[in-house]
Backbone as JSON, one array per atom type, in Angstrom:
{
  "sequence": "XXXXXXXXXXXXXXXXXXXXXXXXXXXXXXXXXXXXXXXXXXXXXXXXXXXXXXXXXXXXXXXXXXXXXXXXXXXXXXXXXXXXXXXXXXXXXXXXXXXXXXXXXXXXXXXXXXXXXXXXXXXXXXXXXXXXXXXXXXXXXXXXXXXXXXXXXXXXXXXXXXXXXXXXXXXXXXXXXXXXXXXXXXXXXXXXXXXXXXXXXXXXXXXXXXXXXXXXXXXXXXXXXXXXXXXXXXXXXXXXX",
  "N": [[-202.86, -115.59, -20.39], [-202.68, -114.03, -23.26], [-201.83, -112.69, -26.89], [-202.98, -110.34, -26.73], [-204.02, -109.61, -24.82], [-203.78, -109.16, -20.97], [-201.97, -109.83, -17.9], [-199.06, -108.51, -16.69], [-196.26, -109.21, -14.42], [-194.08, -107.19, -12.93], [-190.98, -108.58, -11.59], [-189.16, -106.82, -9.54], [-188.94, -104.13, -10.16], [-187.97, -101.59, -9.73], [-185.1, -101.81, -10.11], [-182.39, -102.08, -12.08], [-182.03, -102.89, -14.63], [-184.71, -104.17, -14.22], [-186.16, -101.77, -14.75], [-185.93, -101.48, -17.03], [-187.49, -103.27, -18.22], [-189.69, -102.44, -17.91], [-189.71, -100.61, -19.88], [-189.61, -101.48, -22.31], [-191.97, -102.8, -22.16], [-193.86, -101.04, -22.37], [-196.86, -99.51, -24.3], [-197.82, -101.55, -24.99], [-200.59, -103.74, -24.97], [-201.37, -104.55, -22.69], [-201.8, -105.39, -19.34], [-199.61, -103.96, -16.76], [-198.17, -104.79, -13.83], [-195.85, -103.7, -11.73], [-193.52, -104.69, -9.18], [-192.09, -104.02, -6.19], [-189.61, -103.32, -3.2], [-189.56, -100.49, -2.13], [-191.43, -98.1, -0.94], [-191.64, -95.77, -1.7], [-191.39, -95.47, -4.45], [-193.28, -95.48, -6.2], [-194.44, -93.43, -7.8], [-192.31, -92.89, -9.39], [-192.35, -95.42, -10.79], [-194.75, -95.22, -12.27], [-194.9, -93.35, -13.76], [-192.81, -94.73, -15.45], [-194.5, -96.35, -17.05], [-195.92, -98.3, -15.52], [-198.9, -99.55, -14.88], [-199.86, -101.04, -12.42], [-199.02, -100.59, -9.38], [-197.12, -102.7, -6.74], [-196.42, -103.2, -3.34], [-193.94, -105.48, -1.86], [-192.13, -107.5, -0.24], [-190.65, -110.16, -1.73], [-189.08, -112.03, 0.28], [-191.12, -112.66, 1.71], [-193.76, -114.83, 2.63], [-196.31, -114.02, 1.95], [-196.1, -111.57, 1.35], [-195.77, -112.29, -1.67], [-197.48, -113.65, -2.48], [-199.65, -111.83, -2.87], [-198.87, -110.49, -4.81], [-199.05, -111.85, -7.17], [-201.53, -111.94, -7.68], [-204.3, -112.34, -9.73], [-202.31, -112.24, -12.07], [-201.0, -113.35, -15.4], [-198.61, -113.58, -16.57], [-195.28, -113.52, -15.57], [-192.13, -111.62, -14.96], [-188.8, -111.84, -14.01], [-186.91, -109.69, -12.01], [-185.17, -109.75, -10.1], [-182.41, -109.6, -8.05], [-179.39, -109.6, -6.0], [-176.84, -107.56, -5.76], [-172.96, -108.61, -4.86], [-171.72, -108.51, -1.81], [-170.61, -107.51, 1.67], [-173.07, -107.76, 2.55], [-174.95, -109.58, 1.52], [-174.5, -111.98, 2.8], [-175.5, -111.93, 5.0], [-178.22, -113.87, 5.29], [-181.28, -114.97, 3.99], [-181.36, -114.73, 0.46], [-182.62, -112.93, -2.17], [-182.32, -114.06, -4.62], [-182.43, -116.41, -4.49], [-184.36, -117.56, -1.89], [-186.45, -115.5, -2.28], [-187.34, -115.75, -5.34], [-187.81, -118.57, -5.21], [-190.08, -118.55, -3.61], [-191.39, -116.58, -5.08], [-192.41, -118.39, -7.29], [-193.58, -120.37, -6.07], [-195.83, -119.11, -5.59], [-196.5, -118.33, -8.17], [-196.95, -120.71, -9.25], [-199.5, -121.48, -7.16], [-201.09, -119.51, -7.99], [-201.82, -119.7, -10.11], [-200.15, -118.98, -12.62], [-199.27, -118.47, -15.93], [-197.07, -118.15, -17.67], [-193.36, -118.01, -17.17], [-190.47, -115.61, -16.71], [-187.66, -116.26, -15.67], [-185.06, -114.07, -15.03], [-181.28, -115.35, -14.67], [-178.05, -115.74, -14.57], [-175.19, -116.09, -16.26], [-172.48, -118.34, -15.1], [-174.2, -119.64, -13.43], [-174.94, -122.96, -12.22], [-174.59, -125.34, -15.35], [-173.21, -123.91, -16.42], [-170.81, -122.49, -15.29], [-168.53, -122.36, -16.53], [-168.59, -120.07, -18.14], [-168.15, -117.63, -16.89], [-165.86, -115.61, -15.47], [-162.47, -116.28, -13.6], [-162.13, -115.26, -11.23], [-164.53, -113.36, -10.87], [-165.84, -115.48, -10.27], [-165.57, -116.82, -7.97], [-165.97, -114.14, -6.15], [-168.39, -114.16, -6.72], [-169.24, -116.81, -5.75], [-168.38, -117.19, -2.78], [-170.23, -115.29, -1.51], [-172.56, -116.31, -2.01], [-174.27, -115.71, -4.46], [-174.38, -117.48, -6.55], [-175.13, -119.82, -5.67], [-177.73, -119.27, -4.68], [-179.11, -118.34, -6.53], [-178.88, -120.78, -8.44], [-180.7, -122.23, -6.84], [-183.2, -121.46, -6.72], [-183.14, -121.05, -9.71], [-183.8, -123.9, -10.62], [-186.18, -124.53, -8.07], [-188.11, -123.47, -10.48], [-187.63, -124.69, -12.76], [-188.36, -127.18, -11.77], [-191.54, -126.4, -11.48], [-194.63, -126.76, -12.49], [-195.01, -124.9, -14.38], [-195.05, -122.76, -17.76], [-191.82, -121.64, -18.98], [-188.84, -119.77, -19.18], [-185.73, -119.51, -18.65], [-183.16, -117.02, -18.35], [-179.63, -116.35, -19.16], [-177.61, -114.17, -18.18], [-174.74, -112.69, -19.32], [-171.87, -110.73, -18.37], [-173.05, -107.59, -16.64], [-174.07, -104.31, -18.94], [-174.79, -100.73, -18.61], [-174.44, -99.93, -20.87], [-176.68, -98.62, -24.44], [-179.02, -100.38, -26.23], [-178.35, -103.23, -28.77], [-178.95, -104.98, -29.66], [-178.09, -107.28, -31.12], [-177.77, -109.94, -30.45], [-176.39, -112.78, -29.21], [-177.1, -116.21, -28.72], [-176.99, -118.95, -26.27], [-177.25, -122.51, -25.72], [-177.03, -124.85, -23.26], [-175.08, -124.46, -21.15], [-172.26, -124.56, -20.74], [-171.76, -122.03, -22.95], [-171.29, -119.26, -24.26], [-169.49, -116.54, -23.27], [-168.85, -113.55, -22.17], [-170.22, -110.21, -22.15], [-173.53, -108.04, -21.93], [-175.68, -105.41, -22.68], [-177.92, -103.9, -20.73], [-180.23, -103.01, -21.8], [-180.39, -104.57, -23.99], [-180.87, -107.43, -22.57], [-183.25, -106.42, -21.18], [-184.9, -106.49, -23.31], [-184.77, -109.19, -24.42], [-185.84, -110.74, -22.22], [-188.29, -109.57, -22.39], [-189.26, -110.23, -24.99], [-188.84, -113.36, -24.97], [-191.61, -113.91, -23.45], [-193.74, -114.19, -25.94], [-192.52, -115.93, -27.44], [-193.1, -118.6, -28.04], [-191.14, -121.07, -29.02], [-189.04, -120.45, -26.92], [-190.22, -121.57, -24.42], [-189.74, -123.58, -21.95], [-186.99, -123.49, -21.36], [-183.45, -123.19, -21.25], [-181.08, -120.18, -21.2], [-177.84, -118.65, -22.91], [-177.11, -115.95, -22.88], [-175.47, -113.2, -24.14], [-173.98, -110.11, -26.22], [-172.72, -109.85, -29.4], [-170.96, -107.87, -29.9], [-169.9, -107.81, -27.42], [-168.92, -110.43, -26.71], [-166.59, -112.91, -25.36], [-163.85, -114.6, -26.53], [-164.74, -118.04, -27.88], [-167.49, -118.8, -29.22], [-169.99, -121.69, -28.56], [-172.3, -124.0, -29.15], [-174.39, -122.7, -29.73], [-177.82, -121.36, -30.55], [-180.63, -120.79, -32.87], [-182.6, -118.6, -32.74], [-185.66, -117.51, -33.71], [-187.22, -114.71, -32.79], [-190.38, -113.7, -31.55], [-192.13, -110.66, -32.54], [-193.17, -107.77, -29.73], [-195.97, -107.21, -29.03], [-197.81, -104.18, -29.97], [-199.92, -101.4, -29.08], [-201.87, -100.35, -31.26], [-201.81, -97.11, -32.59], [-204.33, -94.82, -32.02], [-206.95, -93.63, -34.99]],
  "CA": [[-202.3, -114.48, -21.19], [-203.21, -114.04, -25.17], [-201.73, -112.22, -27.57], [-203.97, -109.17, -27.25], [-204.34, -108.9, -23.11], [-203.26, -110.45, -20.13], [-201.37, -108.82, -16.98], [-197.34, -108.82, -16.69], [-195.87, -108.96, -13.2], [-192.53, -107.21, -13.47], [-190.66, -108.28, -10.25], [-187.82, -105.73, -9.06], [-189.11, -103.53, -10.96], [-186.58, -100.67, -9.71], [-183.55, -101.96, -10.79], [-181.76, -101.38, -13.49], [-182.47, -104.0, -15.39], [-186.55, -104.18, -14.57], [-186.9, -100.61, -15.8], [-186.0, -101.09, -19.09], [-188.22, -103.9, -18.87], [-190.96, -101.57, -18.1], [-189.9, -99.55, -21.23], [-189.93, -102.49, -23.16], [-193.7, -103.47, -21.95], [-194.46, -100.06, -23.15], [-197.5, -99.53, -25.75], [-198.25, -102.73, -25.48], [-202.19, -104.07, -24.56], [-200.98, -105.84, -21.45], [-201.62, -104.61, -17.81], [-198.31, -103.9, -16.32], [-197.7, -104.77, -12.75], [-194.68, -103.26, -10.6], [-193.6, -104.68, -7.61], [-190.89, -103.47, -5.62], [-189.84, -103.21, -1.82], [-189.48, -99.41, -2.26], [-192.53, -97.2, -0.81], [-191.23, -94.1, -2.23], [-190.94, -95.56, -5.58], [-194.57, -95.77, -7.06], [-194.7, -92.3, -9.02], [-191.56, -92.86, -10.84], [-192.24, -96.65, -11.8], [-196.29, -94.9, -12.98], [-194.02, -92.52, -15.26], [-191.98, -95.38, -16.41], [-195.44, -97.38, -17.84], [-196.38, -99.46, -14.56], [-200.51, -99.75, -14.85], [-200.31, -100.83, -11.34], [-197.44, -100.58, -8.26], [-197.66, -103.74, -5.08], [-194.97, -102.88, -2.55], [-193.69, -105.83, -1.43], [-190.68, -108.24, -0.23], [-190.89, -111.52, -1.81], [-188.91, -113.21, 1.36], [-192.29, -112.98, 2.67], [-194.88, -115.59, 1.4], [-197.81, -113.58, 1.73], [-195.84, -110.6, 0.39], [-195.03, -112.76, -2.79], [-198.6, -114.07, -3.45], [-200.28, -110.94, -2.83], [-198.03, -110.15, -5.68], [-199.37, -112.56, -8.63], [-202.94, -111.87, -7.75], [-204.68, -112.45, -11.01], [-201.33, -112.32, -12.62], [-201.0, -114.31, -16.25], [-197.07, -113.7, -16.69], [-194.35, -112.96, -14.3], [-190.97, -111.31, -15.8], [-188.43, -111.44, -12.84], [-185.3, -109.28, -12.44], [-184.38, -109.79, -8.49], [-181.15, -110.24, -7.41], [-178.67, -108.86, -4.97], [-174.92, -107.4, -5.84], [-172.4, -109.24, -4.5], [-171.19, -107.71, -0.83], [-170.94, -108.24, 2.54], [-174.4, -107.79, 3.01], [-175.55, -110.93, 0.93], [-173.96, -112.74, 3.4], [-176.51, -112.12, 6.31], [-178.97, -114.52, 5.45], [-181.62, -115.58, 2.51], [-180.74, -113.83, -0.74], [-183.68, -112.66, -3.06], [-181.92, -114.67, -5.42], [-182.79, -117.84, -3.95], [-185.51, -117.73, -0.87], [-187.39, -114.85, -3.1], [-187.36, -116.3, -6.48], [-188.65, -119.53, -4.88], [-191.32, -117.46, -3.1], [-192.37, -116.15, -6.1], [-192.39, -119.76, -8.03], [-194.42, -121.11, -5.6], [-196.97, -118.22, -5.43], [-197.17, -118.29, -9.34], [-198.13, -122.2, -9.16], [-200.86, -121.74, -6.38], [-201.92, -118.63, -8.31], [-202.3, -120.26, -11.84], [-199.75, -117.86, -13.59], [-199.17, -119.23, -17.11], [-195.96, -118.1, -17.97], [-192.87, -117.46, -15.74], [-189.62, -115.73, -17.67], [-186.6, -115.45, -14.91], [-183.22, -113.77, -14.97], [-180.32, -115.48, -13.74], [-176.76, -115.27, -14.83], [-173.96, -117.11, -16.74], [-171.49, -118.75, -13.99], [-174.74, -120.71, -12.29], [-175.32, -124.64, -12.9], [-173.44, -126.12, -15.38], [-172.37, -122.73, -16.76], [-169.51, -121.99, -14.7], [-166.93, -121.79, -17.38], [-168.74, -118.88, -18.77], [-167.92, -116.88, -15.73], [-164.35, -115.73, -15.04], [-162.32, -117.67, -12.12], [-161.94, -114.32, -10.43], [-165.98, -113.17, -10.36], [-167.13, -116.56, -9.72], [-164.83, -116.96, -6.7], [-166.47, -113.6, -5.11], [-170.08, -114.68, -6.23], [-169.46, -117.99, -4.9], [-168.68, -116.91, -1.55], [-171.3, -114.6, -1.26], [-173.67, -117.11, -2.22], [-175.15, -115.82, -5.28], [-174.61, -118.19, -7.31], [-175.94, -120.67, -5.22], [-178.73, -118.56, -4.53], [-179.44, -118.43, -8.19], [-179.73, -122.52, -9.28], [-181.66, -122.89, -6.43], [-184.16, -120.3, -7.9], [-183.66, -121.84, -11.46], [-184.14, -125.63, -9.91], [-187.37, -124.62, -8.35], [-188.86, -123.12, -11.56], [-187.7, -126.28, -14.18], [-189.53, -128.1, -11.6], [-192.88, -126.06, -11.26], [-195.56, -126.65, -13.36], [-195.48, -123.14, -15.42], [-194.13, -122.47, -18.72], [-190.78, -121.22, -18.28], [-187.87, -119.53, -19.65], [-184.51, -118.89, -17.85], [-182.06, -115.99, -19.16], [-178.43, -116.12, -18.29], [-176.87, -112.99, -19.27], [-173.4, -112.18, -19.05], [-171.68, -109.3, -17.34], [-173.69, -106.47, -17.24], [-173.39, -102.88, -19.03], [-175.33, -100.07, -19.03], [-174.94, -99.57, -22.65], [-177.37, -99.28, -25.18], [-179.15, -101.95, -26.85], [-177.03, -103.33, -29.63], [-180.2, -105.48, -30.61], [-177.31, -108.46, -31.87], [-177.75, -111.03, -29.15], [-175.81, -114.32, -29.54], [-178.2, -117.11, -27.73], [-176.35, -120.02, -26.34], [-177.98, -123.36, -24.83], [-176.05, -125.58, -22.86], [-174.11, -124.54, -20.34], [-170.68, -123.45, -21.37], [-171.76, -121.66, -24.66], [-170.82, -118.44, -24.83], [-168.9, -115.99, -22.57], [-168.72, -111.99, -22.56], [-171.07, -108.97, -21.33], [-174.31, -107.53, -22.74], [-175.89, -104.18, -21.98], [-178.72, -104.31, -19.91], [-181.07, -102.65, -22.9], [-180.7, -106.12, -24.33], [-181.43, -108.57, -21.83], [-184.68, -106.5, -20.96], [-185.93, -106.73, -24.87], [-184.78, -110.33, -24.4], [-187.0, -111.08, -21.41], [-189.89, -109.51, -22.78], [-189.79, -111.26, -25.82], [-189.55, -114.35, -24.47], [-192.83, -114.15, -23.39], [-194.03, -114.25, -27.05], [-191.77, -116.59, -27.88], [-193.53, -120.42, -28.26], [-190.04, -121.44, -28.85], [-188.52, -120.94, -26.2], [-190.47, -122.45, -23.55], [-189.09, -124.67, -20.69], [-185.67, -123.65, -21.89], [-182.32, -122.26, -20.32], [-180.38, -119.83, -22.51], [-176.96, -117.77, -22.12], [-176.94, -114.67, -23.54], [-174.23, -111.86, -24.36], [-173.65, -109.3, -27.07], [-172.24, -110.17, -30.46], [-169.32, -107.1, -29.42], [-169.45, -108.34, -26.15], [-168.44, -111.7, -26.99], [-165.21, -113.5, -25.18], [-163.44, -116.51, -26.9], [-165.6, -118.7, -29.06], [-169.03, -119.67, -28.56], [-170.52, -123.03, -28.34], [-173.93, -124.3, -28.63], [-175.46, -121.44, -30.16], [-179.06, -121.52, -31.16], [-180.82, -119.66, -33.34], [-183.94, -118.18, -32.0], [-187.0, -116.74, -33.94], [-187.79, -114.32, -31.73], [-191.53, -113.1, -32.33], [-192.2, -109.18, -31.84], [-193.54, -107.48, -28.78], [-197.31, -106.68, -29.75], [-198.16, -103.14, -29.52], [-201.33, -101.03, -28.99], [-202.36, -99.71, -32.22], [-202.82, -95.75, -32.57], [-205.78, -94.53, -32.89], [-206.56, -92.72, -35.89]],
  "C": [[-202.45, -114.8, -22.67], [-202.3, -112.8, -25.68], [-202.21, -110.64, -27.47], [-204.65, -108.69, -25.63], [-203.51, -110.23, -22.49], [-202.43, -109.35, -19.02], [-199.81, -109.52, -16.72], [-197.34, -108.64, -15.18], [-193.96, -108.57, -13.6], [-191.9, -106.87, -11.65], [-189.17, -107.7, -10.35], [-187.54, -105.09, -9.97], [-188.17, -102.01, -11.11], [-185.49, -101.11, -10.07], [-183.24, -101.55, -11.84], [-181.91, -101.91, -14.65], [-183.92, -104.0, -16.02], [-187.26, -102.86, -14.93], [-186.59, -100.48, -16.48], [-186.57, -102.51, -19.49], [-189.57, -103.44, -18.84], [-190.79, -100.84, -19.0], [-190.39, -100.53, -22.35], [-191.48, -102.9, -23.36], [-194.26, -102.19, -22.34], [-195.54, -99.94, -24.16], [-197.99, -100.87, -25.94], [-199.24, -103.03, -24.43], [-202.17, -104.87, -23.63], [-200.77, -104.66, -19.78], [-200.34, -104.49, -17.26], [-197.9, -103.43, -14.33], [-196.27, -104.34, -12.08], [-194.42, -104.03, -9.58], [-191.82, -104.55, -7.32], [-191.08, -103.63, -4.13], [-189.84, -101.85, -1.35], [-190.85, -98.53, -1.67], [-192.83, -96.42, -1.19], [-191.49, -94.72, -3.92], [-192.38, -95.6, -6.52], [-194.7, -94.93, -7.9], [-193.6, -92.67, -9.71], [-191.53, -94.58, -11.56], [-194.69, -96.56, -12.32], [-195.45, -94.14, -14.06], [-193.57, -93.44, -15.83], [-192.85, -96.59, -17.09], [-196.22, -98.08, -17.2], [-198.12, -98.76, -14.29], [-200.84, -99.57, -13.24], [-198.87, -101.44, -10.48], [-197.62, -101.58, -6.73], [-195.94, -103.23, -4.45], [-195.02, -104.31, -1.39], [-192.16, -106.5, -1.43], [-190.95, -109.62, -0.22], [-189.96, -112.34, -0.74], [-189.86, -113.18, 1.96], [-193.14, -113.59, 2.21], [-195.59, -114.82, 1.02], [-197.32, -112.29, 0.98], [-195.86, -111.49, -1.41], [-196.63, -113.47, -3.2], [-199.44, -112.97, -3.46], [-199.71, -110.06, -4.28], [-198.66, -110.63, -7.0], [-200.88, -112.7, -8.69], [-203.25, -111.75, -9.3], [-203.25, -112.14, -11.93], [-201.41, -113.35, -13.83], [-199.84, -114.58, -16.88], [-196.34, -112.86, -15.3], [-193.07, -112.79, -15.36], [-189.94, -111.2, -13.93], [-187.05, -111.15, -13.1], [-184.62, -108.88, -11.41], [-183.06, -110.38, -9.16], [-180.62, -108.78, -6.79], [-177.03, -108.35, -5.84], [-174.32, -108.04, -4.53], [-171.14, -108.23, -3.38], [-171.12, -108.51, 0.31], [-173.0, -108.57, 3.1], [-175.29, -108.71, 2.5], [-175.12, -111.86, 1.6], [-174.73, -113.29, 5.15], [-177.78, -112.93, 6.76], [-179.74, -114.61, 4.04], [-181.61, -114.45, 1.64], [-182.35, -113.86, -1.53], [-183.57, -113.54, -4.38], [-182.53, -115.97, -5.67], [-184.08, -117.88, -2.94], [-186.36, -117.19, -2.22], [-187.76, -115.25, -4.42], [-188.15, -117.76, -5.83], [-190.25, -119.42, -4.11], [-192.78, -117.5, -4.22], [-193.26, -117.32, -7.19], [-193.56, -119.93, -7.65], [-195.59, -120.47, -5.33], [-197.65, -118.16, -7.04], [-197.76, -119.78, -9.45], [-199.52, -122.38, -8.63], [-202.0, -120.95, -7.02], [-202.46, -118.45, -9.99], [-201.65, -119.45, -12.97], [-199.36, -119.14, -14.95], [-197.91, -118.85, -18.01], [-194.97, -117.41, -17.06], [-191.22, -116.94, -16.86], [-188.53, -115.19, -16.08], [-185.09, -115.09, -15.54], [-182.53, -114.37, -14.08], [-178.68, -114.95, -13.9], [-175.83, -116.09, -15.2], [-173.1, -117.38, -15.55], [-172.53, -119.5, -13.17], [-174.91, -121.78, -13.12], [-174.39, -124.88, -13.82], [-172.93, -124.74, -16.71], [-171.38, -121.62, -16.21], [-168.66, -121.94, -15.18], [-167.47, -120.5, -18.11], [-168.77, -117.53, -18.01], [-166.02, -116.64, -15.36], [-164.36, -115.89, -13.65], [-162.67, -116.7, -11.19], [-163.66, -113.64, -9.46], [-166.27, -114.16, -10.03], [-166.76, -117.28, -8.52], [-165.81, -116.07, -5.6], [-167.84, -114.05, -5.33], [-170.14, -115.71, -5.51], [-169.45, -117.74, -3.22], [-169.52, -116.04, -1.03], [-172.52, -115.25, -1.46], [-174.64, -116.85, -2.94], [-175.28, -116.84, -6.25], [-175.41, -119.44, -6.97], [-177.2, -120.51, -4.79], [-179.82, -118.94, -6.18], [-180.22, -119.79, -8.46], [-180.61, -122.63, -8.37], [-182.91, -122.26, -6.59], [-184.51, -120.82, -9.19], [-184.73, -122.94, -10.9], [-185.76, -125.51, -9.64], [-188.25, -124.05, -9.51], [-188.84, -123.71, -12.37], [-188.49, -126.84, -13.45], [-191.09, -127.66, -11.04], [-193.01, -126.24, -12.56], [-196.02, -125.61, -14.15], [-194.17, -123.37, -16.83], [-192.65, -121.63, -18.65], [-189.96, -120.78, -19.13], [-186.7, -118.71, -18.81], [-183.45, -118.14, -18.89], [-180.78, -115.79, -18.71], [-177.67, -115.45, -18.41], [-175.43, -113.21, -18.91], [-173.2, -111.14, -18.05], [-172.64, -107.88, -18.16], [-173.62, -105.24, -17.6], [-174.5, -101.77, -18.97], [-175.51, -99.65, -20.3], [-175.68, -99.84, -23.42], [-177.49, -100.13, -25.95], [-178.69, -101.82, -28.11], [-178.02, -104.41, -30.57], [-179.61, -106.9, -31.34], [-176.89, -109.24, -30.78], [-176.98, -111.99, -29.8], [-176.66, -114.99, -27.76], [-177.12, -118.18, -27.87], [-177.29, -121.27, -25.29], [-176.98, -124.58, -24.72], [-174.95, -125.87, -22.26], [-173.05, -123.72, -20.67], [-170.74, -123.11, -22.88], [-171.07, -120.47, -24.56], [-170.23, -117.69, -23.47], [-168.4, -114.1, -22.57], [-170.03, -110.78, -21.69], [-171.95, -108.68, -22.7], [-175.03, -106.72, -21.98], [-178.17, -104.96, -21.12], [-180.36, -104.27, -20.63], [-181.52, -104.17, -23.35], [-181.19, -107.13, -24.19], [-182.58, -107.93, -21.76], [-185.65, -106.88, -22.42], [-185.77, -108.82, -25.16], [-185.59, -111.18, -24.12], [-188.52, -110.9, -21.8], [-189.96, -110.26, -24.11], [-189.63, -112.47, -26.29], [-190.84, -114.92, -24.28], [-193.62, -114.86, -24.13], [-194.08, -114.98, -27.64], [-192.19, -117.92, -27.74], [-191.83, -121.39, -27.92], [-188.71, -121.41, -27.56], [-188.72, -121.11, -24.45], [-189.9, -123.63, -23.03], [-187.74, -124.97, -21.12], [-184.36, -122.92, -20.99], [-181.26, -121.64, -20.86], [-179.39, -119.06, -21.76], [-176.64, -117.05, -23.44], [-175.99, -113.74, -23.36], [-174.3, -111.19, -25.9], [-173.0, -109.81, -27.84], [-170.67, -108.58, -30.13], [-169.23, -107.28, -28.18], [-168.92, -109.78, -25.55], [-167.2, -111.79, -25.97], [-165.04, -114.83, -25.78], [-164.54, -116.83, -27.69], [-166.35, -119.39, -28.73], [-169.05, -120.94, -28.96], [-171.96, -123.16, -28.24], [-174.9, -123.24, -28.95], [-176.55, -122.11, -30.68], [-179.88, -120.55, -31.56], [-182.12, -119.62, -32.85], [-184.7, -117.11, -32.73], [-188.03, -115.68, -33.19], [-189.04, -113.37, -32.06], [-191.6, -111.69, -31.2], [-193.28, -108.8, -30.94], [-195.16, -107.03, -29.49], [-197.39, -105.5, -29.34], [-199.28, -102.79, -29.66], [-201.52, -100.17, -30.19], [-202.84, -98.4, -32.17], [-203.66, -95.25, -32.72], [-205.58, -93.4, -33.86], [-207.28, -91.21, -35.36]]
}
């Protein structure tokens, strides 16, 4: 992937999350992969920017490398809500995210940017007792590190995102970046984290790193460990005249 081409893989790409990271990838000179488990869903993630749509379910290997075919970034924004139904066996969180890891290693991807979530690894104080009680027994959270875990230890450039609670509200564009576990604590809209993720990518700096992100009005209590982050802008496709 360069500056000026290269193909995005944006996994779970329906959510709520991964289509406003397909708005984000917008205008910009970069192929834009979809993948979803959805069948139905291909015309409205072609309206929302997606170049090209794979319908699969990364708990399946071959679904999950059929996925990063010529792929040169992966943006990933799986996960499950926290129900009984995360309780029936491997979580997308964890099996699928490792799936995908191990399909971007075999398949030579060169940058990998995942979403996880404040309250996994050693950022469990930035999670209240109450949510990280029901994620825990539902097994996202443990779903989660073991998702991170294998991606610090693959061989791809990497950046993990640990947002806070999430809002639908628009982007507010005033991130507070924390590294280190118990930095910061609060909610940030979902606008945010996707302009986050994508420009990561971009971002030299923050390669093979693990950050926890929330809103500057979505703040709780008093951060820790903040770091300031240079975050370089999304390239776009130049209008023609």
């Amino acid at each position: 992937m360069t500056r000026k081409r290269g193909r995005v893989l944006v996994a779970g790409a329906t959510g709520r999350t991964g289509r406003l990271v397909l708005d984000a990838l917008a205008d910009t000179p970069f192929v834009v992969r979809a993948l979803t488990r959805d069948s139905d869903a291909e015309d409205g993630l072609r309206a929302r920017g997606a170049d090209e749509v794979v319908v699969g379910d990364l708990l399946d290997r071959d679904d999950a490398t059929k996925a990063v075919l010529d792929v040169d970034a992966i943006i990933s924004t799986v996960g499950v809500a926290a129900g009984l139904e995360t309780i029936r066996g491997d979580l997308v969180d964890g099996a699928g995210v490792v799936n995908l890891v191990d399909a971007a290693t075999a398949g030579g991807v060169q940058r990998f940017v995942l979403t996880s979530s404040i309250g996994v690894g050693d950022s469990k104080g930035g999670l209240p007792l109450s949510l990280r009680a029901i994620l825990t027994a539902a097994g996202v959270l443990s779903a989660k590190e073991r998702g991170e875990e294998r991606l610090r230890d693959a061989p791809l450039d990497h950046t993990i995102i640990r947002p806070g609670a999430l809002t639908d509200a628009p982007a507010t564009d005033d991130v507070l970046v924390g590294e280190g576990g118990d930095s910061v604590c609060g909610s940030i809209s979902r606008a945010d984290v996707a302009n986050v993720l994508v420009r990561s990518l971009f971002t030299t700096s923050t390669e093979n790193r693990t950050f926890e992100i929330v809103s500057r009005p979505g703040l709780r209590g008093r951060p820790n460990h903040l770091v300031d982050i240079q975050w370089e802008p999304v390239p776009r496709v130049e209008p023609a005249d």
